[in-house]
C-alpha positions as CSV (number, residue, x, y, z in Angstrom):
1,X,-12.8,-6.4,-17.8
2,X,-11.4,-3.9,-14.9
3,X,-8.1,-3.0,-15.5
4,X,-5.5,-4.1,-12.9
5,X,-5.2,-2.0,-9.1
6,X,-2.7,-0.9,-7.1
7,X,-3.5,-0.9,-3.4
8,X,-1.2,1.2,-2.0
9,X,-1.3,0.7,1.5
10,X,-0.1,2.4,4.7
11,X,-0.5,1.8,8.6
12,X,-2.6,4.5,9.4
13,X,-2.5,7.0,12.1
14,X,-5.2,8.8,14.3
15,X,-3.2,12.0,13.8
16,X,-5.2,13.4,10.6
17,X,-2.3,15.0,9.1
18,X,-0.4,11.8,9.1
19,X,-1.6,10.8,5.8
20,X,-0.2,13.7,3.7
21,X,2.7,12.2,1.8
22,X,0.8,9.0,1.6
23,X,-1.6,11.0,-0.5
24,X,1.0,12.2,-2.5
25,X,2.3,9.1,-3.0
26,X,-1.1,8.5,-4.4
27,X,-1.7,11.3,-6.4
28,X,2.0,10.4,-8.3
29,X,1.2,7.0,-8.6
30,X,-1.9,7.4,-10.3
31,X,-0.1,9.9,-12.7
32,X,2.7,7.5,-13.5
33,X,0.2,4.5,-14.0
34,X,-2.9,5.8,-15.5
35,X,-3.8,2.1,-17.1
36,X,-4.3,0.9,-13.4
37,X,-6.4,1.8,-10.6
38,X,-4.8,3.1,-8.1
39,X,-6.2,3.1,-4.4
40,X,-4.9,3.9,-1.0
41,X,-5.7,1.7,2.0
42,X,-4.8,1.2,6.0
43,X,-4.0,-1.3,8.1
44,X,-5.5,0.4,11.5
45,X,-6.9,3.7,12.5
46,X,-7.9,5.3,9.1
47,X,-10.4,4.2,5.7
48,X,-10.5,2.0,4.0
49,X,-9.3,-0.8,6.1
50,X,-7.7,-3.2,4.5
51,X,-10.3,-5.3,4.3
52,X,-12.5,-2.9,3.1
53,X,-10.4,-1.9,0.2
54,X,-10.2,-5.7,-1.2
55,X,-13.9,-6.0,-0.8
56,X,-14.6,-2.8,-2.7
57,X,-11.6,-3.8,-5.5
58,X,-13.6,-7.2,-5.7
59,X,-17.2,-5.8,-5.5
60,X,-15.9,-3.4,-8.6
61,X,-14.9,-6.0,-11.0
62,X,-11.1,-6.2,-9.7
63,X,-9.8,-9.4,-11.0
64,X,-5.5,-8.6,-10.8
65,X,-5.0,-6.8,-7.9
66,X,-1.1,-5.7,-7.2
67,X,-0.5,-4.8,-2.9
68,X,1.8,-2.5,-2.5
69,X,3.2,-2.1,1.3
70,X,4.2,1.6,2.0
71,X,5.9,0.1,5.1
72,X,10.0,-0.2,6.2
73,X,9.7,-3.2,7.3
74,X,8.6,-6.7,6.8
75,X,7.4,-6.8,10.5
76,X,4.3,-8.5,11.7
77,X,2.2,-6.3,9.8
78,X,3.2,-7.9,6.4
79,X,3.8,-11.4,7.5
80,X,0.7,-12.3,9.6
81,X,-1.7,-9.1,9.4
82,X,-2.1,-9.1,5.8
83,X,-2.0,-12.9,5.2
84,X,-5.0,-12.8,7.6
85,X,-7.1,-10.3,5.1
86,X,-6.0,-11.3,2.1
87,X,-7.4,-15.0,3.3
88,X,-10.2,-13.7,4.5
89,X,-11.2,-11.7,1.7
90,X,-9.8,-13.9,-1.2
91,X,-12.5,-16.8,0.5
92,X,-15.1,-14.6,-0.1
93,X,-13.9,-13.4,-3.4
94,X,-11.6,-16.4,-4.8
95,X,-12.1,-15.0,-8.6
96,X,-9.8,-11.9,-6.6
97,X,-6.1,-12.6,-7.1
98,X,-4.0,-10.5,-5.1
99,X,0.2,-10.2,-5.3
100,X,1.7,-8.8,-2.7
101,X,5.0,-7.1,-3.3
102,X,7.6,-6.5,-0.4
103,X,7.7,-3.9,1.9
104,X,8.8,-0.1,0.5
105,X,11.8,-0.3,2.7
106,X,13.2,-3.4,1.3
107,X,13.8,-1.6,-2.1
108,X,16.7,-0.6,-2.9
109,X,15.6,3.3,-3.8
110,X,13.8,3.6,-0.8
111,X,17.2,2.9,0.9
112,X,19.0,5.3,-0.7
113,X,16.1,7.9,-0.4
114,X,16.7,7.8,3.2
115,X,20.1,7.9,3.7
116,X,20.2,10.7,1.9
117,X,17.6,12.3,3.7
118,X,19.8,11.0,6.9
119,X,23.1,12.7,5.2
120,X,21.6,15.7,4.7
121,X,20.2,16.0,8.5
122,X,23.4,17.5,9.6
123,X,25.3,20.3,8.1
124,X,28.4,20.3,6.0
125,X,31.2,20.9,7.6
């Protein structure tokens, strides 16, 4: 039995640099969870696709399959672009079950990351 993934994914960017701290991300994840499988993924612009990604997860034995959303928000993205793969791909592959969490910036460490980040932006005075 394959043990369970985590698809990170990202939006994707045609700027090749772009994907640096998502690879990061990655590379940490991986170290911190080394009982799962951890893979990046895109929504547009870079590989895998989305799509892709689920297929391949499936097509490797992938039975428990855990989306991550590197994204702010829960725009469109989350609420109509990924249904649409997951629907897609889960038809194809029902024995696939996929649980998708919320969206990175929804957490509450992700929130305080980034105001800190903000704080820090201007000096002290």
């Amino acid at each position: 039995m394959s043990p369970p993934w985590i698809l990170l994914l990202a939006h994707g960017s045609r700027q090749p640099d772009w994907v640096m701290p998502f690879n990061a991300v990655l590379q940490q994840v991986r170290a911190a969870r080394p009982d799962c499988r951890v893979e990046l993924a895109f929504l547009e612009s870079m590989a895998p696709l989305l799509p892709d990604a689920l297929r391949a997860a499936a097509q490797a034995g992938c039975r428990e399959l855990h989306l991550a959303p590197l994204l702010l928000g829960a725009g469109g993205h989350l609420r109509a672009d990924i249904r649409r793969a997951l629907d897609a791909v889960t038809r194809e592959h029902p024995e696939l079950r996929v649980h998708v969490a919320a969206a990175a910036g929804a957490h509450p460490d992700v929130i305080a990351a980034l105001a800190a980040y903000a704080a820090g932006c201007a000096p002290r005075g």
